[in-house]
C-alpha positions as CSV (number, residue, x, y, z in Angstrom):
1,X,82.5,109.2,73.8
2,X,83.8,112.3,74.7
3,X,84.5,114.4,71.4
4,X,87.7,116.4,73.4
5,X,89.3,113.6,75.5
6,X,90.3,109.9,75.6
7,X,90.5,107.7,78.4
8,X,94.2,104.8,78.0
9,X,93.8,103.1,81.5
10,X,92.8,106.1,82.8
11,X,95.1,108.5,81.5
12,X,93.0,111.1,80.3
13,X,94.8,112.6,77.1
14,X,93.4,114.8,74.3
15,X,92.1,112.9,71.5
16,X,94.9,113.9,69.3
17,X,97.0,112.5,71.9
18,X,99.2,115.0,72.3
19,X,98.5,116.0,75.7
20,X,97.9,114.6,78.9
21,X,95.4,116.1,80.1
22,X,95.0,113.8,83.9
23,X,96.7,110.7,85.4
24,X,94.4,109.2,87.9
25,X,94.8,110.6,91.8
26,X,96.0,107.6,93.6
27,X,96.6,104.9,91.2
28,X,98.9,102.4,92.1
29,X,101.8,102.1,89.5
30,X,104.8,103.4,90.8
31,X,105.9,104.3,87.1
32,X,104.6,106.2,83.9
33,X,105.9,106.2,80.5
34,X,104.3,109.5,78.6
35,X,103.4,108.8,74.9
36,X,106.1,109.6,73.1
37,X,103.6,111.7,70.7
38,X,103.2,114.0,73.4
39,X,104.0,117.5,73.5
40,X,102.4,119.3,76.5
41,X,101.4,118.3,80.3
42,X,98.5,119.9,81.7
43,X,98.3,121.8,84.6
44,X,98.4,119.7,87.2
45,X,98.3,116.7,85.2
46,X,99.9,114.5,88.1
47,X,98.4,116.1,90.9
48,X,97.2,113.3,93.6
49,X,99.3,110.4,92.5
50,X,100.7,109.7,95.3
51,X,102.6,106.0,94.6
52,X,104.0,107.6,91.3
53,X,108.0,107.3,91.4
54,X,109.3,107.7,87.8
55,X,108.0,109.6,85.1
56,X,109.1,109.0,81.1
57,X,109.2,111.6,79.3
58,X,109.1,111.5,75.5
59,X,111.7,113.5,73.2
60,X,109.3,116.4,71.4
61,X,107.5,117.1,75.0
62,X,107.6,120.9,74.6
63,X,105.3,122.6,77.5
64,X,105.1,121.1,81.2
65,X,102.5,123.5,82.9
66,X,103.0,123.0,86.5
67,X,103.1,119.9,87.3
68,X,102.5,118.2,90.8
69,X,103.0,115.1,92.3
70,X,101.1,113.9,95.3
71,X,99.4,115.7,97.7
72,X,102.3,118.5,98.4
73,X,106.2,117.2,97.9
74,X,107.1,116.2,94.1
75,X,108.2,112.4,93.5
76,X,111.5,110.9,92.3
77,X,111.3,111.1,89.0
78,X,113.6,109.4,85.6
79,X,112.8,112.3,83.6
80,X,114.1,111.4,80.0
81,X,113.7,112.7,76.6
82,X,113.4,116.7,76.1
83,X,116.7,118.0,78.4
84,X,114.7,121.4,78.5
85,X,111.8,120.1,79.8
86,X,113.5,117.2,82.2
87,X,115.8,119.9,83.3
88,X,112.4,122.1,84.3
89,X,110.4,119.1,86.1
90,X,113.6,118.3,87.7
91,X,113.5,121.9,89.3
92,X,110.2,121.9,91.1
């Protein structure tokens, strides 16, 4: 009942859904599709998740703030959608 936040099976996004705010540190799915209404990745959004492999990336994603995967080395990742911002996560 949080007025700022949603929880979708423990993705915490914005209730306007257009950012992802947290994906859960240690959950076991090995891949993530983004809403494709989404248009900015917290800080650290990904931190802690350890078994992620791919991420999906939805066309109007417009801000990636540092994103991290795991504890310190980033994941493989299937980065599609924005080529600016797949191009960016693909650098780190």
């Amino acid at each position: 009942n949080n007025p700022n936040y949603v929880d979708l099976e423990g993705v915490v996004y914005t209730t306007d859904l257009k950012t992802l705010y947290e994906y859960p540190a240690g959950k076991k799915s090995s891949n993530y599709t983004v809403l494709s209404n989404v248009t900015t990745i917290g800080k650290h959004a990904f931190y802690g998740a350890w078994n992620l492999n791919n991420v999906e990336l939805p066309n109007n994603l417009n801000i990636i703030d540092e994103i991290y995967y795991g504890v310190s080395e980033p994941c493989g990742r299937n980065d599609t959608g924005n080529e600016d911002a797949a191009r960016y996560a693909r650098s780190i």
